[in-house]
Backbone bond lengths (Angstrom), bond angles and torsions (degrees), N, CA, C in turn:
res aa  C-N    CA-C-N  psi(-1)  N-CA   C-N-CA  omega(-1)  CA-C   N-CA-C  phi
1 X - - - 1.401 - - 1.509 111.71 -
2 X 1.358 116.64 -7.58 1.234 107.74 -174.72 1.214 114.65 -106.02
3 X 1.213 112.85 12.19 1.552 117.82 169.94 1.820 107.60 -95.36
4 X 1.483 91.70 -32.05 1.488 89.66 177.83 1.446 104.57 -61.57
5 X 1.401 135.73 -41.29 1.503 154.48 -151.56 1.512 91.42 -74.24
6 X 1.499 119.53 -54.49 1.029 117.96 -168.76 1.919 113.37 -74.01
7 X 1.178 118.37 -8.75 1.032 129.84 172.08 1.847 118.31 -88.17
8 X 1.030 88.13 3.75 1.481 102.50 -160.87 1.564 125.31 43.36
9 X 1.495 118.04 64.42 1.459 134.49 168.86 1.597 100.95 -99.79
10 X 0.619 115.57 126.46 1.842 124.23 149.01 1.699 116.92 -74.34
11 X 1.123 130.95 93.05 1.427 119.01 -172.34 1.602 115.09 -53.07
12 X 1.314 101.75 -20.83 1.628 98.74 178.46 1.351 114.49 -85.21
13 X 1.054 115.13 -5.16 1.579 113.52 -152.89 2.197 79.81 -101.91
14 X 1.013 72.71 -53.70 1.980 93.79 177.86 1.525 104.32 -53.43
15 X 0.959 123.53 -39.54 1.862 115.50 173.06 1.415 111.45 -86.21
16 X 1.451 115.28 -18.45 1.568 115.37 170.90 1.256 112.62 -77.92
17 X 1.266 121.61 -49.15 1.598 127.87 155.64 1.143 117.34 -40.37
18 X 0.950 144.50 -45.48 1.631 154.90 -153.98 1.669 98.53 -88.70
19 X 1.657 115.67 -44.35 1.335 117.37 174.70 1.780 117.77 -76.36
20 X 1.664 107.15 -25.85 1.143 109.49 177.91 1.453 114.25 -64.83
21 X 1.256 99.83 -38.12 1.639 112.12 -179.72 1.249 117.35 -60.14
22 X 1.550 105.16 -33.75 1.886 104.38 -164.06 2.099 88.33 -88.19
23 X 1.174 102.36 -22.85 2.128 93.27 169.18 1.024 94.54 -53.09
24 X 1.546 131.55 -78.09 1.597 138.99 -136.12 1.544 88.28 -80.30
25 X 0.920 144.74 -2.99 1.419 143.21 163.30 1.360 106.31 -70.07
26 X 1.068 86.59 -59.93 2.334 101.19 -160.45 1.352 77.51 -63.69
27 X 1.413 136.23 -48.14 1.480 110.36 -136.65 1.777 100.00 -94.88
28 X 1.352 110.08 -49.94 1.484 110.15 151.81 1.655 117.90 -28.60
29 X 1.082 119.41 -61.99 1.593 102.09 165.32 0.883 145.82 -35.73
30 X 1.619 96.99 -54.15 1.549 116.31 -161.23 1.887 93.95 -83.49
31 X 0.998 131.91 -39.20 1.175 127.94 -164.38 1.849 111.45 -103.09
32 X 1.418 100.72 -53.95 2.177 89.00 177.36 1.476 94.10 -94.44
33 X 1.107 142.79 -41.93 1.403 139.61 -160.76 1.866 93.53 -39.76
34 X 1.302 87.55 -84.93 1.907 125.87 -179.48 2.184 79.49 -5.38
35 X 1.543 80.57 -81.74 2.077 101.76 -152.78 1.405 92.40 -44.97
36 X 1.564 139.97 -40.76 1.387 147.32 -157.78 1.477 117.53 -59.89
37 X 1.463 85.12 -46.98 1.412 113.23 164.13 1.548 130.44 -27.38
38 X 1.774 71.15 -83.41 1.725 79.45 -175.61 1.430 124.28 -115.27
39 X 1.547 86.50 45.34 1.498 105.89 157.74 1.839 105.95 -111.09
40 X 1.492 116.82 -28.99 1.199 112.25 154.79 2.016 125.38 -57.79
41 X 1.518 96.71 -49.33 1.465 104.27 164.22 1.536 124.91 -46.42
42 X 1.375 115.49 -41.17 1.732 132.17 172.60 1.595 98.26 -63.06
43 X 1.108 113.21 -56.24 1.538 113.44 175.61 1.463 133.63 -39.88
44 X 1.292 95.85 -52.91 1.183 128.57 146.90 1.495 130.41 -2.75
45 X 1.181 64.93 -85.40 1.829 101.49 -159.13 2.324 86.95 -78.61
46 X 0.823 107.24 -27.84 1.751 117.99 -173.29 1.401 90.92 -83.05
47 X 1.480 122.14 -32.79 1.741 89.19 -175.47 1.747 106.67 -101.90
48 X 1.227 114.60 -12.21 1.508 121.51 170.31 1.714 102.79 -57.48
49 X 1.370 113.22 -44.71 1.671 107.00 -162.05 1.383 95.10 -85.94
50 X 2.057 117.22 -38.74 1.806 72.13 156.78 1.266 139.08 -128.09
51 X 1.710 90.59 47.95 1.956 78.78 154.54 2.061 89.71 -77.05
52 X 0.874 123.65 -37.97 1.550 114.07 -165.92 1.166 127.81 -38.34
53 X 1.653 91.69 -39.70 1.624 119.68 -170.22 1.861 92.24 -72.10
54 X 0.995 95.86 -66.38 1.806 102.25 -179.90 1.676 112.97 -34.86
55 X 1.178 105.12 -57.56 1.770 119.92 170.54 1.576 108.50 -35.19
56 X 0.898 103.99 -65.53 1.453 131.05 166.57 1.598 123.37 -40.14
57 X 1.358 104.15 -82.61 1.313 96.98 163.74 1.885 129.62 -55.40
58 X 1.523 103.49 -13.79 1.462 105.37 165.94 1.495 118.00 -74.55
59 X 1.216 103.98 -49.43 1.828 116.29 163.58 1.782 109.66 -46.86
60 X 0.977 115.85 -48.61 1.483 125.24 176.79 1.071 115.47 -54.96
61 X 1.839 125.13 -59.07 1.108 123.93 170.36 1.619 130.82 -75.34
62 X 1.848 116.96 -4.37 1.208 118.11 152.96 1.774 130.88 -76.08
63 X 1.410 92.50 -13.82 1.140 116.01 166.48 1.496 140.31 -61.76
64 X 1.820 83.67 -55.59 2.006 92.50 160.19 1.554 108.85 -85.51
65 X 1.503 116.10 -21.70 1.824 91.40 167.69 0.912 117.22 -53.04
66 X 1.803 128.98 -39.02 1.072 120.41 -150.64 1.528 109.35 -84.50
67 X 1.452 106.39 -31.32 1.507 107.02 163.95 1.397 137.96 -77.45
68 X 1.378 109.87 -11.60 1.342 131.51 140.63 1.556 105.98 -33.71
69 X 1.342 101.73 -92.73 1.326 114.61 -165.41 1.795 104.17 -34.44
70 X 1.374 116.57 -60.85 1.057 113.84 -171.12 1.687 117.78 -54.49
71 X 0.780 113.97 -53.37 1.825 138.63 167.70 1.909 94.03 -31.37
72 X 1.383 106.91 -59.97 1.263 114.64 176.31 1.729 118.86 -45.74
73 X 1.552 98.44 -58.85 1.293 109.74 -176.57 1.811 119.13 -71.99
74 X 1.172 110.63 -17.97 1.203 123.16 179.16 1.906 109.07 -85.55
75 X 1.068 110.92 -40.63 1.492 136.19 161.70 1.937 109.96 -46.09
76 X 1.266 104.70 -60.22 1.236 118.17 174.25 1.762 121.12 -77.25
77 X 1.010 122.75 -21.92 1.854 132.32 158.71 1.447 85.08 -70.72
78 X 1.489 134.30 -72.18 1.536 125.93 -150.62 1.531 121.72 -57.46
79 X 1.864 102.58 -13.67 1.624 112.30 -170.30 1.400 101.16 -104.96
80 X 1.580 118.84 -21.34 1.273 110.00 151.29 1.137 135.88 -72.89
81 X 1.073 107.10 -29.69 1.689 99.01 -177.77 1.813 107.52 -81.53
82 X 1.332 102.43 -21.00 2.039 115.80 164.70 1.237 116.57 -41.44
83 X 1.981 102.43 -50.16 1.296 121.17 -150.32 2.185 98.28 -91.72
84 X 1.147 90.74 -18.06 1.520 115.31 168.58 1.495 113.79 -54.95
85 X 0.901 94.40 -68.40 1.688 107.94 -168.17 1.298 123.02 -99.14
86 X 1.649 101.61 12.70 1.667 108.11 -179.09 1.748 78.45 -102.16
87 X 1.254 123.87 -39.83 1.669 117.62 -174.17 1.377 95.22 -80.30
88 X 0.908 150.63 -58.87 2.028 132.63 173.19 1.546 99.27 -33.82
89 X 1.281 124.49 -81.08 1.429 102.28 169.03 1.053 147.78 -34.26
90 X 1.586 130.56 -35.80 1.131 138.42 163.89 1.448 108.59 -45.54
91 X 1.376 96.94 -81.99 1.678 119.68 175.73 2.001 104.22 -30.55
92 X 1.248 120.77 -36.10 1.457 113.57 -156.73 2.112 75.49 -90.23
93 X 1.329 108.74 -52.06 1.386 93.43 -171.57 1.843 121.97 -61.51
94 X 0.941 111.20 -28.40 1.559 113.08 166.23 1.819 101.57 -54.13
95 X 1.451 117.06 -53.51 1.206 107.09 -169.19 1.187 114.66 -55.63
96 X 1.511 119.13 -75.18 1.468 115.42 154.70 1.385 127.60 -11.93
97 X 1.178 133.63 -50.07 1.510 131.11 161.69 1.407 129.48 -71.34
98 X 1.144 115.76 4.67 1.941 143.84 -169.07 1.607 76.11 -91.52
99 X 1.789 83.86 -85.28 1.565 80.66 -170.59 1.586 147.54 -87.65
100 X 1.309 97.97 25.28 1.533 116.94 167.94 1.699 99.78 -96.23
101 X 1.148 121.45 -33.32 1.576 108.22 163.65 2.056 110.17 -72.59
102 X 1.046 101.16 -46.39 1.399 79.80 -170.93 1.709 115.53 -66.19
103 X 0.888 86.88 -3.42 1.804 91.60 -169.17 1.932 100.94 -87.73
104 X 1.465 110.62 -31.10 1.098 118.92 156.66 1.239 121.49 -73.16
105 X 1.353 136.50 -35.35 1.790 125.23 155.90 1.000 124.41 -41.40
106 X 2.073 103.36 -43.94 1.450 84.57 -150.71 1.992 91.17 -97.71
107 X 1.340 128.53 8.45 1.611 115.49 137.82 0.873 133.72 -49.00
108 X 2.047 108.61 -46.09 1.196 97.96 172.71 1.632 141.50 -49.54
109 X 1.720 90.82 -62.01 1.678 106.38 150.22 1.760 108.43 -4.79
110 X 1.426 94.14 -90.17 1.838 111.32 -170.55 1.136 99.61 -28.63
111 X 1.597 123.50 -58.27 1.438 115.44 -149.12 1.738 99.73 -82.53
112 X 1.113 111.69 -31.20 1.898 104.43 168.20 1.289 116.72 -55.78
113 X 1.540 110.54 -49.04 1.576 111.28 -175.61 2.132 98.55 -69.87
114 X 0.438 124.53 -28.18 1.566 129.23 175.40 1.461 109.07 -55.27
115 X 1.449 99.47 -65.73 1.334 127.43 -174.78 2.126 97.71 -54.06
116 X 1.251 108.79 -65.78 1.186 110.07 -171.16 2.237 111.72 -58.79
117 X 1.533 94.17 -44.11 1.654 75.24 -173.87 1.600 102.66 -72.33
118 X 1.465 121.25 -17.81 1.536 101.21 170.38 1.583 121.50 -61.16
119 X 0.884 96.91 -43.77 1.581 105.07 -165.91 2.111 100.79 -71.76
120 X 1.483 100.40 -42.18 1.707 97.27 153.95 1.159 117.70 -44.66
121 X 1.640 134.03 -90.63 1.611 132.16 162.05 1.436 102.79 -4.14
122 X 1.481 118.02 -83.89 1.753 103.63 -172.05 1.284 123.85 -41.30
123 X 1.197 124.95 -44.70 1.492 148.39 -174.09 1.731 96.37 -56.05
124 X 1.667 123.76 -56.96 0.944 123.94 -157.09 1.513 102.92 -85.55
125 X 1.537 123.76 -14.40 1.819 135.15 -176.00 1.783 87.05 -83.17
126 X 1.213 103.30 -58.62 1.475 94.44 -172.65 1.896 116.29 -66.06
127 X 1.014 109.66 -18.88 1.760 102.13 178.10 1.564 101.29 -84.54
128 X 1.454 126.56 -38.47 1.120 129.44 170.64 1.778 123.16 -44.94
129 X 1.399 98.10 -43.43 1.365 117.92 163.38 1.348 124.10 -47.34
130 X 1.134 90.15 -63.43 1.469 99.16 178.03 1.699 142.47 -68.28
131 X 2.036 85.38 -34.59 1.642 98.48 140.42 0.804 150.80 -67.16
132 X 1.524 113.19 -18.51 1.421 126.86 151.31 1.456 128.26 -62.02
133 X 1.551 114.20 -47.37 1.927 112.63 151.46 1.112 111.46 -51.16
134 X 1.286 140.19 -50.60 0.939 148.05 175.68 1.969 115.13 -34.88
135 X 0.942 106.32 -54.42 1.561 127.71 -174.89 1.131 96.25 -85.48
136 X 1.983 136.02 -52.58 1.754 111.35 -176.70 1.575 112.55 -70.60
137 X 1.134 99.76 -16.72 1.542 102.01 -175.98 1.952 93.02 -68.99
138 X 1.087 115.70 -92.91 1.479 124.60 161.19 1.726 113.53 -1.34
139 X 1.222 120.55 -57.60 1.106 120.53 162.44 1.454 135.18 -90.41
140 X 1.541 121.49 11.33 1.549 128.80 140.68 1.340 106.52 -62.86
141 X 1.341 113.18 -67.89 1.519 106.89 -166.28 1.698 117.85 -78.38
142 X 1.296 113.76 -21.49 1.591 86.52 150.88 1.346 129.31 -67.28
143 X 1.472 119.74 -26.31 1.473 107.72 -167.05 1.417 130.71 -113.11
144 X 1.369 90.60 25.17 1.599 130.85 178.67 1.996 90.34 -97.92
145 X 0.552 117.47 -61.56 1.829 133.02 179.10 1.415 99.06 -51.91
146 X 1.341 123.97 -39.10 1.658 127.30 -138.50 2.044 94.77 -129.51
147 X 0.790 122.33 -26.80 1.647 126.23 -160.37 0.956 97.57 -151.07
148 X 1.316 84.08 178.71 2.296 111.16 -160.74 1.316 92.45 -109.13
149 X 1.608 110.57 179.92 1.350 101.25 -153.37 1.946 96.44 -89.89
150 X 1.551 114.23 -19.99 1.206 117.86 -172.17 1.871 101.42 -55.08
151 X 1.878 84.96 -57.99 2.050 85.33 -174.68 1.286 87.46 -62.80
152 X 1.313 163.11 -110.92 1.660 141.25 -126.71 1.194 125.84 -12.86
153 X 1.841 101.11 -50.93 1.676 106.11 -173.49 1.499 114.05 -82.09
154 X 1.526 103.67 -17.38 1.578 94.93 170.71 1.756 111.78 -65.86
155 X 1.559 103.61 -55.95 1.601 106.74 162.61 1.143 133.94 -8.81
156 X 1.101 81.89 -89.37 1.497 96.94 165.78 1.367 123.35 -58.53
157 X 1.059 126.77 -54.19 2.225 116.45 162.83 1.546 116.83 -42.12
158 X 1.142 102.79 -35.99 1.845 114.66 164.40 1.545 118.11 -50.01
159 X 1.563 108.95 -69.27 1.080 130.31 -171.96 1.844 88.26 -48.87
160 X 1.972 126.78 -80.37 0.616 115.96 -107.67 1.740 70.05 -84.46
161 X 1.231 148.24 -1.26 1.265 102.65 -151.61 2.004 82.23 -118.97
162 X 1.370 125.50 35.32 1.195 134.47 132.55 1.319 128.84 -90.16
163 X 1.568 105.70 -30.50 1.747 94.76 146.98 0.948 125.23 -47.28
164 X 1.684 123.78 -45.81 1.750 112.47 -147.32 1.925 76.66 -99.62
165 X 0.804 138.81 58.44 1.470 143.66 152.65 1.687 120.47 -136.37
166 X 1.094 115.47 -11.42 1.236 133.95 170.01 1.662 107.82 -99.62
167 X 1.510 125.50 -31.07 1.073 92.36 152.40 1.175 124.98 -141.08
């Protein structure tokens, strides 16, 4: 004890201290320790669920990229093969209209060439016609000049009924 003395401890003062300490201990424990706790524990436990939540929502959002992406790529085959077959159609409907016009030219054609040798034929009944007046007329007055009236009418019955055999 006399080293303690010489150190200047009081042993009593030092066991009263020592008991004061183990109160403010117990009671510090029992009362802020305790709440300190598990308000650190709440903390805790709040940043674990969200890093979890975060984890999670990262998984989540690699998730819809990835179905994104796909959605995308599936989206893009479906507008090609759209963009496909709207030009096969095109292309088949141009053809179809190629040859729904030419098929209409070449009627048209027909019906001109139709149109033209008819209207030729008439052209050629009517000049015939007319060469034929042309010729009884022509052959009255020569054979009025040239013959009697009996040969005229034979002539002429000759003439006309080689006209109506000519045309």
């Amino acid at each position: 004890m006399e080293i303690l003395n010489q150190f200047g401890i009081n042993p009593v003062l030092l066991g009263a201290q020592i008991v004061n300490f183990l109160i403010i201990l117990f009671l510090v424990k029992r009362f802020a320790l305790k709440p300190i706790m598990q308000v650190l524990k709440q903390r805790e436990e709040t940043i674990k669920e969200g890093l979890k939540s975060a984890e999670e929502a990262r998984i989540r959002l690699e998730q819809a990229t990835e179905k994104e992406k796909a959605i995308l790529k599936k989206a893009h085959a479906e507008a090609k093969i759209l963009l496909e077959d709207a030009q096969k159609q095109s292309q088949e409907i141009i053809a179809m209209a190629e040859e729904q016009a030419r098929k209409q030219t070449e009627q048209m054609l027909e019906e001109a060439r139709e149109q033209i040798a008819s209207e030729t034929k008439e052209a050629e009944k009517r000049l015939s016609q007319h060469v034929s007046t042309l010729a009884l007329q022509f052959l009255q007055k020569v054979s009025a000049e040239l013959l009697t009236e009996k040969e005229q009418e034979i002539a002429l019955n000759r003439f006309l009924q080689k006209i109506k055999k000519i045309n």
